[in-house]
N, C-alpha and C positions, 0 to 999 in steps of 0.2 A: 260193448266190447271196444270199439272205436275210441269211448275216455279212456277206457282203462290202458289200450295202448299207446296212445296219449301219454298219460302221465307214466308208462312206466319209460318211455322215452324222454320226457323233460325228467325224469329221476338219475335215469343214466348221465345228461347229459349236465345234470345238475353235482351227482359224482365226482364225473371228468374233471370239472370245473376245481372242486373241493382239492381232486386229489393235483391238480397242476398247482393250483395255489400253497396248497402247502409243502409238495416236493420244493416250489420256487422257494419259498420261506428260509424251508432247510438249508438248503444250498448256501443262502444268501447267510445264514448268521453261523457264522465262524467264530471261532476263540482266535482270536488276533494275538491274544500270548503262547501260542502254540510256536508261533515261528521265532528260529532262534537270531541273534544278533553274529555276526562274524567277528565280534569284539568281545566275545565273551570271555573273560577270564576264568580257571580255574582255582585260582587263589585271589584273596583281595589284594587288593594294589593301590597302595598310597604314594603321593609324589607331594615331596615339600620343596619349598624353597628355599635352596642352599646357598647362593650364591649371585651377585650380583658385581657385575663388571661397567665401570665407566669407561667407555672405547673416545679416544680422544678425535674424534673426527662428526662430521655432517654429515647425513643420509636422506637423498630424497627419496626412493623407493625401492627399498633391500627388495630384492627380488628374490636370494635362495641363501644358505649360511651351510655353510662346511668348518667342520673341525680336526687338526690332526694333532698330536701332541699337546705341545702348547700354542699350537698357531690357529687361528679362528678368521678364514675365508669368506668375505661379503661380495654379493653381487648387487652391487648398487652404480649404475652411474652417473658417475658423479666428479667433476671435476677433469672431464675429457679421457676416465679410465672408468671400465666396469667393476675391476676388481681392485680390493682392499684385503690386506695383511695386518692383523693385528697379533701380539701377544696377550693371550688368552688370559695370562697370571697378572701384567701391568696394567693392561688395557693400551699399551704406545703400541702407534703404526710404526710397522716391517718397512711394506712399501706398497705401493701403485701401480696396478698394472693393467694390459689389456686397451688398449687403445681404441677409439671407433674411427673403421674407415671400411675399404674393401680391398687391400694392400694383399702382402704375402704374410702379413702378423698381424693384421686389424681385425679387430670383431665389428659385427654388424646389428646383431641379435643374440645372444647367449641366453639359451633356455634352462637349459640344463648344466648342471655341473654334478662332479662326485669325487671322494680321495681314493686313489687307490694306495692303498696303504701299503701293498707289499713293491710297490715302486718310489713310492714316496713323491708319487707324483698327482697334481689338480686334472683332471678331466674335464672338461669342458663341450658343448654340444651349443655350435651356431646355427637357428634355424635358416636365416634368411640366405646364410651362405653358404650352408649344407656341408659343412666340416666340423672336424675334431681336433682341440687343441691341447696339448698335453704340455703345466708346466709341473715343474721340479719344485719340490717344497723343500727347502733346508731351513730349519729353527735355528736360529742364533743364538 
């Protein structure tokens, strides 16, 4: 009597064992294409390349690029200004702007930029000096 409950305890407990391992199994193997991508297109989407602009200027490290009409805004500093004006159709520089300093016009760090188009104005976001600087865009 004594084997027999014995073994029908190492049976249970041989079970237990069975059934953790293979619940763990389950768990673990997942269909990894079940999850969806946040870029998922409903329609295909092809991008060619249309066009290619020589900008007549040097660039050590563009940092962000903005476009508005024909004007095409670089944050690169370079040459004692952060920002560059190009025409987007010639490729000739507008002009130079943005100066590094900690003045009442100087930038320090510009992280961020963006057009607002219904102003027709550059946005601009300094981190280090924790202001916003808004210029005027006029295309020539």
């Amino acid at each position: 009597m004594k084997n027999k409950i014995k073994n029908t305890m190492k049976n249970k407990k041989y079970n237990w064992c069975i059934i953790i391992v293979s619940f763990t199994f389950m768990l673990s193997c997942s269909n990894k294409n079940d999850t969806k991508n946040s870029y998922d297109f409903t329609e295909e989407m092809k991008i060619y390349h249309s066009k290619e602009i020589l900008l007549s200027g040097e660039f050590l490290r563009p940092q962000a690029i903005c476009v508005y009409d024909s004007v095409i805004l670089i944050n690169d500093r370079n040459q004692g200004f952060f920002f560059h004006a190009y025409n987007l159709n010639t490729g000739n520089k507008y002009a130079d702007f943005g100066s590094l300093g900690t003045g009442p016009n100087d930038l320090n760090w510009p992280t961020e930029m963006f057009v607002d188009k219904n102003k027709s104005e550059l946005v601009v976001f300094d981190q280090n000096l924790s202001r916003i600087y808004y210029y005027k865009i006029e295309d020539k």
